[in-house]
N, C-alpha and C positions, 0 to 999 in steps of 0.2 A: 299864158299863165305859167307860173314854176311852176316844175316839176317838182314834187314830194318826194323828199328822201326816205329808202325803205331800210330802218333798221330791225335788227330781229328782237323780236318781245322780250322785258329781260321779264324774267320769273323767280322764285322765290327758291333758294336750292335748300334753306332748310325745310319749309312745307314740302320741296318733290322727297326729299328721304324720309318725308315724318316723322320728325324729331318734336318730343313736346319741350322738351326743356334741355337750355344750352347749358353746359355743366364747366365751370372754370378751369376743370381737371382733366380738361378734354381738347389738349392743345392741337391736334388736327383738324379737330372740327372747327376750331376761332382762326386759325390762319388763311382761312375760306374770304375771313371778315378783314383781315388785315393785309397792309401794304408790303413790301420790301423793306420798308423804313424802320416797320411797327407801329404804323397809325391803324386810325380805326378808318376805316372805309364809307362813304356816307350811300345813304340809302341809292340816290338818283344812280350809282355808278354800279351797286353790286346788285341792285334790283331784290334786295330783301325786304321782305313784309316789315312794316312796324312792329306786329309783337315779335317776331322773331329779332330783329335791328335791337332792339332795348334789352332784350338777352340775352344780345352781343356784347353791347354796350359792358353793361352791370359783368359779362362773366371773364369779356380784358380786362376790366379796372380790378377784380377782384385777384385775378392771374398777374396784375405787374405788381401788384400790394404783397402778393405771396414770391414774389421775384420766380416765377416760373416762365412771364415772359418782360422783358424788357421794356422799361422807359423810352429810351432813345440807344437807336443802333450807329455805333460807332462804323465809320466810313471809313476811317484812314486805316483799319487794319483788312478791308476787305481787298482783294486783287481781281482786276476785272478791267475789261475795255471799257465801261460805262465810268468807272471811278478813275481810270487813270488819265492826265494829262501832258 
């Protein structure tokens, strides 16, 4: 029989700080949610709850509509082993 791979539980890190509500003006707390790129993170990967995930959701789209955080993050001005060829 295979052996079972053991990964660690993900959990929910806005329910462990007990936060009720994710606020758009709270750009520490949304970059939890987001990529390097400035995508939004999907659930399977960041292990957040649903209603916390939806007021991630609503509190980036509300934070790039105020340009507090970016659409799309330009690559050719960052310098780094990953971006250089």
């Amino acid at each position: 029989m295979a052996e079972r791979r053991k990964f660690a539980k993900k959990y929910c890190k806005y329910s462990s700080m007990k936060i009720d509500h994710i606020d758009y003006k709270n750009l520490e707390l949304l970059k939890i949610s987001m990529s390097e790129r400035g995508k939004i993170m999907p659930r399977r990967l960041t292990g957040t709850s649903k209603r916390h995930q939806e007021q991630v959701e609503v509190a980036i789209k509300r934070a790039r509509h105020m340009a507090l955080v970016p659409y799309i993050v330009n690559t050719k001005n960052i310098v780094g082993a990953a971006y250089s060829r």
